[in-house]
C-alpha positions, 0 to 999 in steps of 0.5 A: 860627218864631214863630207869630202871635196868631192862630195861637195863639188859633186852637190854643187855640180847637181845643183848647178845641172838643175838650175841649168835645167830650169833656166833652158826651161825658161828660156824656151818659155820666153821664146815661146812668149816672145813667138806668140806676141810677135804673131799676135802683133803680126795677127793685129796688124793684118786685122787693121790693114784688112778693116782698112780694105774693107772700108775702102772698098764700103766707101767706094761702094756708097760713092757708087750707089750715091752716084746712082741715087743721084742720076735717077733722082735727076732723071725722076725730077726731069720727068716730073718737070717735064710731066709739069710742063705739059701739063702746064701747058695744056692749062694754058692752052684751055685758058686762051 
């Protein structure tokens, strides 16, 4: 049978809404896609930047801690010297 103008406006009309439907439906998992690739960057580079803080302030803290090593070393080493001078010096005194 054949069918009327109206009748295939009308089928056209239906299938024009569904392919409508299904590319709102697309369309809003792009954006949906795009939004969580954009937090995931965003996420990414708040990560690097904390790493970054982080590292700064662990590169700090053995600067300070090497430092502190350092002057007790220095101070250890003057009291060993000095402890080696005395003694040194009563020997001598002993032997004279």
């Amino acid at each position: 049978m054949a069918k009327t103008l109206y009748e295939k406006l009308s089928e056209d009309h239906v299938v024009h809404q569904e392919a409508s439907g299904t590319m709102v439906a697309v369309r809003w998992w792009l954006i949906a896609l795009a939004a969580v690739v954009f937090a995931g960057c965003n996420t990414a580079e708040g990560v690097k930047k904390d790493v970054a803080i982080g590292v700064e302030k662990t590169g700090e803290a053995l600067q300070r801690s090497g430092e502190a090593v350092g002057n007790a070393l220095n101070r250890t080493g003057d009291a060993v010297g000095g402890a080696l001078k005395k003694s040194g010096e009563a020997v001598q005194k002993k032997v004279e």
